[in-house]
ZALUM-871575 format. One record per residue (C-alpha): residue number from 1; chain; x, y, z. Coordinates in Angstrom, 2 decimals. Last residue first. Example, Ala and Ser with C-alpha at 12.3 -4.5 7.8 and 13.67 -1.06 7.14 Angstrom:
! ZALUM-871575
(2 "A" (13.67 -1.06 7.14))
(1 "A" (12.30 -4.50 7.80))
//
This chain:
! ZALUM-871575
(409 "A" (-2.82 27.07 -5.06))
(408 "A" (-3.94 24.12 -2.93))
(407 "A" (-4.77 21.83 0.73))
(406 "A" (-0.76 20.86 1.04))
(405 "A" (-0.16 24.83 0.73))
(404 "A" (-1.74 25.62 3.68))
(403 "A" (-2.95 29.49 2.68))
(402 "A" (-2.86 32.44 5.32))
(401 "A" (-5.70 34.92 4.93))
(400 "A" (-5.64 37.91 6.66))
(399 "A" (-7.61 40.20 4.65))
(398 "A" (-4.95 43.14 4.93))
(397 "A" (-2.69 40.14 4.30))
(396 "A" (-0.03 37.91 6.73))
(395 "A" (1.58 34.81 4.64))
(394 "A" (1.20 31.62 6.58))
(393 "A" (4.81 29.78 7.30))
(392 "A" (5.48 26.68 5.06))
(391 "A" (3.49 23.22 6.09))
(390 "A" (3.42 19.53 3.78))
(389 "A" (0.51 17.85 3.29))
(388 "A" (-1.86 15.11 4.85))
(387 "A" (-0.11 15.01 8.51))
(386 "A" (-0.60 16.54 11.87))
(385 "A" (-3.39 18.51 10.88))
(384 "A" (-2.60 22.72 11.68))
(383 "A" (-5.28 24.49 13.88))
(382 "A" (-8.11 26.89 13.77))
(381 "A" (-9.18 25.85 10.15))
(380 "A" (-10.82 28.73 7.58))
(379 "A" (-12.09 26.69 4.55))
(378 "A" (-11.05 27.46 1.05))
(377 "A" (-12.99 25.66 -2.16))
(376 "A" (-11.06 22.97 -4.09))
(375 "A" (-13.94 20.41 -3.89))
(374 "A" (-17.16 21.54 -3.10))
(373 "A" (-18.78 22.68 0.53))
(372 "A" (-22.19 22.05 1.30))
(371 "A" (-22.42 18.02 1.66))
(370 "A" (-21.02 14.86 2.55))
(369 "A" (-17.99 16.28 4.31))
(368 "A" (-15.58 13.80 5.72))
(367 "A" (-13.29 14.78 8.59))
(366 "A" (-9.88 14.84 8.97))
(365 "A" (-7.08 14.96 11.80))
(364 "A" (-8.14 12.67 13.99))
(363 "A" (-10.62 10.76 11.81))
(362 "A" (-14.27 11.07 11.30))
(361 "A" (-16.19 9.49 9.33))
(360 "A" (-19.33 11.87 7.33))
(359 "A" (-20.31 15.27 8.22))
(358 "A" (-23.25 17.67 6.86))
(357 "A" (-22.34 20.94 6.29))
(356 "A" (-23.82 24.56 7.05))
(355 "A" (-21.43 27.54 5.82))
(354 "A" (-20.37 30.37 7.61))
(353 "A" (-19.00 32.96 5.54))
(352 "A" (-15.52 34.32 5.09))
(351 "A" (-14.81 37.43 3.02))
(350 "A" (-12.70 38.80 0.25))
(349 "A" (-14.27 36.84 -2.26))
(348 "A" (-15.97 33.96 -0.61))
(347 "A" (-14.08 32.00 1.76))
(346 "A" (-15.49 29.12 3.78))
(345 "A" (-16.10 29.11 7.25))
(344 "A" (-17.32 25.76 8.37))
(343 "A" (-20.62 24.34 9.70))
(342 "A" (-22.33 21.98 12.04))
(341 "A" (-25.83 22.66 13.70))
(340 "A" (-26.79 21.17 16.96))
(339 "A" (-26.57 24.47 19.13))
(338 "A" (-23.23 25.27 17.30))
(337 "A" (-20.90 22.80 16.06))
(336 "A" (-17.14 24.11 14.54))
(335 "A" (-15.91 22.05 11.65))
(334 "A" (-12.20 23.62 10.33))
(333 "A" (-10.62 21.70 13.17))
(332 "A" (-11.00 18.71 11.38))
(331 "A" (-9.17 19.40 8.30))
(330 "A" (-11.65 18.93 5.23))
(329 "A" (-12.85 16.37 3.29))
(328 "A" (-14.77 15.26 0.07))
(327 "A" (-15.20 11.56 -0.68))
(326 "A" (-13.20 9.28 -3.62))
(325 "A" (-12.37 6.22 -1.37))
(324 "A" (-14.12 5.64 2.60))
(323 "A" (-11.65 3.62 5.24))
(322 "A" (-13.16 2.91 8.60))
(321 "A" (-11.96 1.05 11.24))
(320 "A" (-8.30 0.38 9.74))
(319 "A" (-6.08 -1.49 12.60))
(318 "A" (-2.35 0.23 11.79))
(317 "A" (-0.01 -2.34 13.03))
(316 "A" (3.28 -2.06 14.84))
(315 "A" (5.45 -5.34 14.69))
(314 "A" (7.85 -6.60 16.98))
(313 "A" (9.90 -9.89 15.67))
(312 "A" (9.06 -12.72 18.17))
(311 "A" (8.28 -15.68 15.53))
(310 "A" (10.00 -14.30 11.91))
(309 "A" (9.12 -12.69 8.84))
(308 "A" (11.22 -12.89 6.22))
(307 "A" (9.63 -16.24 4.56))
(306 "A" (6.57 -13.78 4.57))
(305 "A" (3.13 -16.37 3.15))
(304 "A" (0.22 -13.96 2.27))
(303 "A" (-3.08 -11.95 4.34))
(302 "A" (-0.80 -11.56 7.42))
(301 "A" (-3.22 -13.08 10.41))
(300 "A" (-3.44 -10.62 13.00))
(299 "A" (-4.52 -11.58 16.86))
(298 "A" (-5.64 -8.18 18.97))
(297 "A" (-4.47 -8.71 22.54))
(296 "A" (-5.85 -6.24 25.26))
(295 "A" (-4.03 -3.55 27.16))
(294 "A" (-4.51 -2.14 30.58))
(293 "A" (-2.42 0.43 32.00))
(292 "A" (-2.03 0.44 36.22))
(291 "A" (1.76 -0.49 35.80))
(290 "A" (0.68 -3.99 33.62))
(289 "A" (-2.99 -4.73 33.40))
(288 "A" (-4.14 -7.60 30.50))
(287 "A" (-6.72 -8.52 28.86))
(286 "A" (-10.36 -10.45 29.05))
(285 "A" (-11.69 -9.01 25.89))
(284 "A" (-8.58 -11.08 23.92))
(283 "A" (-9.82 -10.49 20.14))
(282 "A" (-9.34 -12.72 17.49))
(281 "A" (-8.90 -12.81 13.08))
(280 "A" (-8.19 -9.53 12.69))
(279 "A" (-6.51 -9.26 9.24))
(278 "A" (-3.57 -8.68 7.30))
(277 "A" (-1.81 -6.36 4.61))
(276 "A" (2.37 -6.37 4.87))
(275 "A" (4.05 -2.84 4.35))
(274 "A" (7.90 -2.92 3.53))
(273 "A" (10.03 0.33 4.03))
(272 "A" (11.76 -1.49 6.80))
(271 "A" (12.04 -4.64 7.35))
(270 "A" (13.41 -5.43 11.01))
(269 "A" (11.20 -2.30 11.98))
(268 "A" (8.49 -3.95 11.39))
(267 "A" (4.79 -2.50 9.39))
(266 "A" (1.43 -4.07 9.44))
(265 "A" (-1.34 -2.47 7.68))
(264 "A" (-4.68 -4.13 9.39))
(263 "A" (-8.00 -5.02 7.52))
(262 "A" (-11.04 -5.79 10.34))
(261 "A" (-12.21 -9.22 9.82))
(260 "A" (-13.02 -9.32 13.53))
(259 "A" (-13.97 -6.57 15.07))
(258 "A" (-11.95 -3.56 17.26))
(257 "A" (-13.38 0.24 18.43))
(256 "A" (-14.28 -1.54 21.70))
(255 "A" (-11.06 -1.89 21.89))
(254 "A" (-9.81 1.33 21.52))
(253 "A" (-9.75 3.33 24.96))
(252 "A" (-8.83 0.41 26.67))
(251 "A" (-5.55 0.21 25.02))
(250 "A" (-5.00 -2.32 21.80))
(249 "A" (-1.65 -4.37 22.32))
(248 "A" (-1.13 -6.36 18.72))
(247 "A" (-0.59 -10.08 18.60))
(246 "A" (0.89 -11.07 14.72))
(245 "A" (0.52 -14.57 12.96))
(244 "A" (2.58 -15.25 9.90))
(243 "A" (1.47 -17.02 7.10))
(242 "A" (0.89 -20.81 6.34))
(241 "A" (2.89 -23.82 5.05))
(240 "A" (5.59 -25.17 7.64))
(239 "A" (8.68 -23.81 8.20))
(238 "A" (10.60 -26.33 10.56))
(237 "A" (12.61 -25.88 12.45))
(236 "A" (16.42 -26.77 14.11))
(235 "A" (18.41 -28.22 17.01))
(234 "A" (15.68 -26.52 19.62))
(233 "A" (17.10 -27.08 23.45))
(232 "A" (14.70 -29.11 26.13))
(231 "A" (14.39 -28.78 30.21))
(230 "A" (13.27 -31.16 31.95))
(229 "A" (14.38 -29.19 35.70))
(228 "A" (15.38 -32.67 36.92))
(227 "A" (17.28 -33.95 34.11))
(226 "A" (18.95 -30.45 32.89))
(225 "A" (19.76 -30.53 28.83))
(224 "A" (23.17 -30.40 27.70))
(223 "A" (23.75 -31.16 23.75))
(222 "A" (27.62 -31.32 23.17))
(221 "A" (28.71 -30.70 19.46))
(220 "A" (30.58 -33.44 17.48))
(219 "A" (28.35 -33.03 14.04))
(218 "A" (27.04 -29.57 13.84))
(217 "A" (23.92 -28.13 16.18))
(216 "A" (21.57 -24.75 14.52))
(215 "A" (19.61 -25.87 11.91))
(214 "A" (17.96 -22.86 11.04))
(213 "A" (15.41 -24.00 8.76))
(212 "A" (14.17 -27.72 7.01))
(211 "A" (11.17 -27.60 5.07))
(210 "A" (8.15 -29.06 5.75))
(209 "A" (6.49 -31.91 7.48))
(208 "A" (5.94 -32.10 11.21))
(207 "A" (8.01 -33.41 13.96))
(206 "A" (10.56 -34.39 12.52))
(205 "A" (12.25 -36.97 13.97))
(204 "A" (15.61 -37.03 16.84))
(203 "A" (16.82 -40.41 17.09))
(202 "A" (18.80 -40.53 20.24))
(201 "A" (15.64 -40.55 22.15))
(200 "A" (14.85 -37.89 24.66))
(199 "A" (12.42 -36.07 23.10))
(198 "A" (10.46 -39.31 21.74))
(197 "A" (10.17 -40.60 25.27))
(196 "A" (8.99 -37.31 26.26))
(195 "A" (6.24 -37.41 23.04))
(194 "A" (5.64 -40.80 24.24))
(193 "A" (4.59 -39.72 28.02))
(192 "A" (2.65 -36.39 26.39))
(191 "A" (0.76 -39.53 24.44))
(190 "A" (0.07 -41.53 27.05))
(189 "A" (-1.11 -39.07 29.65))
(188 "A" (-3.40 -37.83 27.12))
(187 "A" (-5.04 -41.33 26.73))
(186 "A" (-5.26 -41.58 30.46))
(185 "A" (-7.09 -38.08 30.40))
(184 "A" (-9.53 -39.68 27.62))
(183 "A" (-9.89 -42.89 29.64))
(182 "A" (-10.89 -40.85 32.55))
(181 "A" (-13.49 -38.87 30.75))
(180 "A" (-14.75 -42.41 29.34))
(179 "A" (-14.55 -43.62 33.12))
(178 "A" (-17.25 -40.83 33.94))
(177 "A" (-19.46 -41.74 31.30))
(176 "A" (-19.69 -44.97 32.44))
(175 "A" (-20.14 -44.53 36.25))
(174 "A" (-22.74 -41.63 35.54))
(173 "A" (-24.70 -44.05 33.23))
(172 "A" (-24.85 -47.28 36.20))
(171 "A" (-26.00 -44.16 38.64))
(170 "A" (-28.60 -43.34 36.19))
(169 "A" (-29.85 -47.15 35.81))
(168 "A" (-29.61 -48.17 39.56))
(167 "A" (-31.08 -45.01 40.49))
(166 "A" (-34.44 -45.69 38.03))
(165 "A" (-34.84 -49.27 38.82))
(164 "A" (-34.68 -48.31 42.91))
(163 "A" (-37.16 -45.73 41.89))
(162 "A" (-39.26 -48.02 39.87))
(161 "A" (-39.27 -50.66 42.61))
(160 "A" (-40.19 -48.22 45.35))
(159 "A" (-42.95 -47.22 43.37))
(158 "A" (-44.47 -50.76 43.11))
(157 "A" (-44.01 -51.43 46.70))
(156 "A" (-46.22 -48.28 47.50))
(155 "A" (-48.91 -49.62 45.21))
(154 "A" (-50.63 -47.88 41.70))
(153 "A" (-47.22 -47.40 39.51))
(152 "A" (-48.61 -49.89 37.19))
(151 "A" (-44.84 -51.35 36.90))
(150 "A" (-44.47 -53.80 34.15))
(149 "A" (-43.01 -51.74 31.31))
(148 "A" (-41.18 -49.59 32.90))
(147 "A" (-39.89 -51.82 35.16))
(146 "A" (-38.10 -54.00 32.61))
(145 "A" (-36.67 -50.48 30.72))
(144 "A" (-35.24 -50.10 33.98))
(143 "A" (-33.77 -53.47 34.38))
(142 "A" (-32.66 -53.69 30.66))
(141 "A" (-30.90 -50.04 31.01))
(140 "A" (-29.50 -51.33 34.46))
(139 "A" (-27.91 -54.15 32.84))
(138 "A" (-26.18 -52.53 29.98))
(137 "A" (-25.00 -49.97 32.48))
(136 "A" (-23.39 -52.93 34.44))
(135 "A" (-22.02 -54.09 30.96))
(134 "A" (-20.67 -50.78 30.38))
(133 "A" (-19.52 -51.09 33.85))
(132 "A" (-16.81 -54.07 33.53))
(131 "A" (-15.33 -52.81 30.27))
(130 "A" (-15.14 -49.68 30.88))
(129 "A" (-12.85 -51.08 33.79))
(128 "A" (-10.80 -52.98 31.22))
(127 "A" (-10.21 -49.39 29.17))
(126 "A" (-9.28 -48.20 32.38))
(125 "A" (-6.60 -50.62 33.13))
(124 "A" (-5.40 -50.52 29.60))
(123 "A" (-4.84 -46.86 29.81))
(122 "A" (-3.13 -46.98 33.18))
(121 "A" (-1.12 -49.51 31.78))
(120 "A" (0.08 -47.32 28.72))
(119 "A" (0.81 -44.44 31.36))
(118 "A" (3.14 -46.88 33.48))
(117 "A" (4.81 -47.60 30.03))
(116 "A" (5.52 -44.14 29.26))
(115 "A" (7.03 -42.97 32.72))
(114 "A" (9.06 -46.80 32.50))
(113 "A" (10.34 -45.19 28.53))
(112 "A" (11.27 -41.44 29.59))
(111 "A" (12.80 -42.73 33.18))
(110 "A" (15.34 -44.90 30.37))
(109 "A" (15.81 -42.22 28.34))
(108 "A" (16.98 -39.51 30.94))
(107 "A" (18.98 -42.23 32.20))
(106 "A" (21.07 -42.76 29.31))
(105 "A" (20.59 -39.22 28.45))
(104 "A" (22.54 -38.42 31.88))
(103 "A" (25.16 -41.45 31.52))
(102 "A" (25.97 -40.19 27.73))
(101 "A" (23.92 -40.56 24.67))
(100 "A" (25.31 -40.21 20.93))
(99 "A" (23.31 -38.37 19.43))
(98 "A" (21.23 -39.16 15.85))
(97 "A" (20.18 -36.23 13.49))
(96 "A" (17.01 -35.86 11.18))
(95 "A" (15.22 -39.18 10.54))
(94 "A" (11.94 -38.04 9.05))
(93 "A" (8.84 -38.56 11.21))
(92 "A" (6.78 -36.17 9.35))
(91 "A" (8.18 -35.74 5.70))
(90 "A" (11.16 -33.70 5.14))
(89 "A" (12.10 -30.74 2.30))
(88 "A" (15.85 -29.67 2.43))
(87 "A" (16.20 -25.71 2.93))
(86 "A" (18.71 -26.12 5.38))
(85 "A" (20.63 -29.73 5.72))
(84 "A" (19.42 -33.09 6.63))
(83 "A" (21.39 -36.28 8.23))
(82 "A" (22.80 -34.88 11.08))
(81 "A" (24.82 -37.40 12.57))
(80 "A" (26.61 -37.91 15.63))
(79 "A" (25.47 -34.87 17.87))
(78 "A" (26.99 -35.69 21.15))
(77 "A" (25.00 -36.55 24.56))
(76 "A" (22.46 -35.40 26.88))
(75 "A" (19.22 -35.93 25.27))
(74 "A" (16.07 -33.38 25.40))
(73 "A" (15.13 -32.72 22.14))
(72 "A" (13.65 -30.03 19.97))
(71 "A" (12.61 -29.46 16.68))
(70 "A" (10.87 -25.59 16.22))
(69 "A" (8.02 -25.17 14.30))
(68 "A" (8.10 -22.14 11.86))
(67 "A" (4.89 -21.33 10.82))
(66 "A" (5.35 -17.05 11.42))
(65 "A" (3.69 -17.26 14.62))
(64 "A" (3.24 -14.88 17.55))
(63 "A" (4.96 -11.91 15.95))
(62 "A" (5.28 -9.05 18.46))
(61 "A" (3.19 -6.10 19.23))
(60 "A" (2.18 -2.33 18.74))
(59 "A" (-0.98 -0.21 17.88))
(58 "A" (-2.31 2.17 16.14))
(57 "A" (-6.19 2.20 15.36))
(56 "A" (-7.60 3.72 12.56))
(55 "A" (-10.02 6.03 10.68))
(54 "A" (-8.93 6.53 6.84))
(53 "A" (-10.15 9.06 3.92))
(52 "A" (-9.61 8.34 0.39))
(51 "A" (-9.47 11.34 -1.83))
(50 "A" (-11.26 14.54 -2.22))
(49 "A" (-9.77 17.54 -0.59))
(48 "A" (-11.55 20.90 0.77))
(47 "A" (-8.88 23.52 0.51))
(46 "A" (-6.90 24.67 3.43))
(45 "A" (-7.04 28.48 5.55))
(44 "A" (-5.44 29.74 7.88))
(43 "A" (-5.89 33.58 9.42))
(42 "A" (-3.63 35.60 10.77))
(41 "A" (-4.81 37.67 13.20))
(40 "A" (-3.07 41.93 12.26))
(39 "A" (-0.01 42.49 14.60))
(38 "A" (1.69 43.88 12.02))
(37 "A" (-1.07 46.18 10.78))
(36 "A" (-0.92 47.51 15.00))
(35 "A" (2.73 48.18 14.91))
(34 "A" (2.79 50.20 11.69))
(33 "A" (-0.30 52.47 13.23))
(32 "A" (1.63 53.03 15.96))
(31 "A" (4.99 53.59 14.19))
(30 "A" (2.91 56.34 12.30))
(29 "A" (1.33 57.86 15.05))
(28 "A" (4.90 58.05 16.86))
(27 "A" (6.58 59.74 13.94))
(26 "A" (3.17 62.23 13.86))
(25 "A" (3.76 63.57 17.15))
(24 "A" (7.34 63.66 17.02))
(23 "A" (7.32 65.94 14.19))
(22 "A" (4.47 68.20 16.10))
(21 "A" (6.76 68.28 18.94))
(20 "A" (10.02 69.18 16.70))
(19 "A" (7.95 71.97 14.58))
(18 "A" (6.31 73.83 17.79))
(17 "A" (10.01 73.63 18.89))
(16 "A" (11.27 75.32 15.95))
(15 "A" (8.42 77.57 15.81))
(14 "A" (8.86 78.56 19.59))
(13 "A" (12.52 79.46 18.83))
(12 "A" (11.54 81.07 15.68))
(11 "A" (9.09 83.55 17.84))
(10 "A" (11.89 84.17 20.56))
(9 "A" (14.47 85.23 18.02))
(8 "A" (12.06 87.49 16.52))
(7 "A" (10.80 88.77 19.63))
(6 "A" (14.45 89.13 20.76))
(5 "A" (15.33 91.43 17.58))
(4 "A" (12.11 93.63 18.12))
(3 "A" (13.35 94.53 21.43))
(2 "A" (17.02 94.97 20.70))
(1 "A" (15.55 97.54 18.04))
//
């Protein structure tokens, strides 16, 4: 009886554990199998767009010109009058303040006017020596145009003659049109030495017409300006007609990328929230290397007048290379190229199937389809765009599929 008792014992004992392992058993199959449909690829997908697609070029700069011309002057002295205030409208050589001159503009005026009249009789001096060898030249033409006519060319003596007729007349040419350069330097020389004379006058003019901006002396105010350095300070401007002209840094990697007429999207951080349209209207291919980086100059006309945009502001510009309107597109990373053939995955059903397309412009984040995929259809991409909708977190499935919202449903 003890026997049969211990048997019995011993038997549920072994069921019990028999029970427990095969318990574990199937608790760690099923976590298993739990772990492994968690850990299922997610796939994205985004629906093929249609809209206007843009390739550009970003870049940064300042504001060369925005038509304001500044009026400068380079007197020592007190303001004593200003006779114009902001906003006024002046003609060119409008009276707009007068100084008061101490010792240094004194003297500062009166090197300004013996610097101008030592220019004006270097001008007449060379105007006198055209004189002199335009009738030399006159001379040698006759000559030449002599021996032309009369020389038969047959004796030794008679070419000799030519030849002497021939260097008389070309040397009697180079003279002359060398003393016309000279007169045009000596002409240039007279007018920078009036402009200085101008500068340091105790009239101060306008310089240009327009209208009168940031007038920045008052009556009684000291204007200090260093003799031997030459220096000048601005007492107002003048806006002037025109719109704004922007120089924009364009890397090595994009230049070639860069033509004239080009549209650009200017932004500036001093306006914000504003967008100003312009265009490429010059391109520095020579450049510039600062730190090992080279950068070349794109010029930017703004396509209107911007009485809020100011010379030296920095401006960032988008420089459009290609813009297409009303075309079919699809993330970038969607296309995948095999052995010359392009094509993306699009979903059919529960499946994804590789579909041939034919590509348009390209951009960094999109790419134009021309044909093989429709409009609102799903298209497995391998990575997110940087911009053209808005993300959430992709929902896991049995089929994997996780939507960008941006591209639809």
């Amino acid at each position: 009886m003890r026997k049969l008792i211990t048997r019995k014992r011993l038997f549920v004992t072994l069921l019990i554990t028999g029970l427990a392992i095969g318990g574990y058993f199937i608790y760690t199959n099923q976590a298993k199998y739990k772990i492994l449909s968690q850990s299922k690829t997610q796939t994205l997908t985004a629906k093929v767009q249609r809209g206007t697609l843009k390739d550009s070029v970003s870049s940064s700069g300042q504001i060369e010109s925005a038509n304001y011309l500044p009026v400068t002057t380079a007197v020592n002295g007190i303001v004593e009058k200003v006779y114009v205030k902001e906003g006024e409208v002046v003609s060119k050589g409008q009276k707009l303040m007068s100084v008061t001159l101490n010792s240094d503009g004194q003297e500062s005026l009166s090197q300004a006017w013996n610097t101008y009249l030592s220019a004006k009789n270097s001008l007449d001096s060379a105007n006198n020596k055209l004189y002199a060898l335009e009738s030399a030249l006159i001379n040698a033409t006759e000559s030449f145009d002599t021996e032309k006519e009369g020389n038969s060319y047959q004796t030794h003596d008679e070419r000799v003659s030519y030849k002497l007729a021939e260097n008389t007349y070309l040397t009697a040419k180079a003279d002359y049109e060398s003393q016309e350069n000279s007169i045009q330097q000596a002409k240039a020389s007279l007018n920078k030495a009036w402009l200085a004379y101008q500068a340091a006058s105790p009239q101060i003019l306008a310089p240009e017409s327009g209208t009168i901006a940031n007038i920045v002396v008052v009556e009684g105010m000291d204007i200090a300006n260093s003799l031997s350095e030459r220096t000048s300070a601005t007492v107002a401007s003048i806006k002037r007609e025109g719109t704004p002209i922007a120089s924009l840094n364009v890397s090595e990697v994009d230049i070639n990328k860069i033509s004239v007429s080009q549209t650009v999207y200017l932004t500036l951080n001093s306006l914000p929230k504003q967008t100003f349209n312009g265009k490429v209207v010059g391109i520095d291919k020579i450049g510039t290397v600062s730190s090992g980086v080279s950068n070349y100059p794109v010029i930017v006309k703004f396509d209107a007048e911007q009485d809020k945009v100011l010379p030296n502001m920095g401006v960032d510009g988008d420089i459009v290379i290609a813009e297409k309107q009303d075309v079919l597109y699809v993330p970038t990373s969607a296309i995948t190229t095999r052995k010359g053939e392009t094509s993306v995955k699009v979903k059919k059903g529960e499946q994804f199937v590789d579909t041939k397309v034919e590509m348009g412009i390209k951009t960094t984040d999109f790419t134009e389809i021309l044909s093989g995929v429709s409009e609102g259809e799903e298209v497995v991409i391998n990575s997110l765009p940087t911009s053209g909708f808005t993300t959430t977190s992709p929902q896991t499935n049995r089929q994997g599929g996780g939507f960008i919202p941006g591209f639809g449903r």
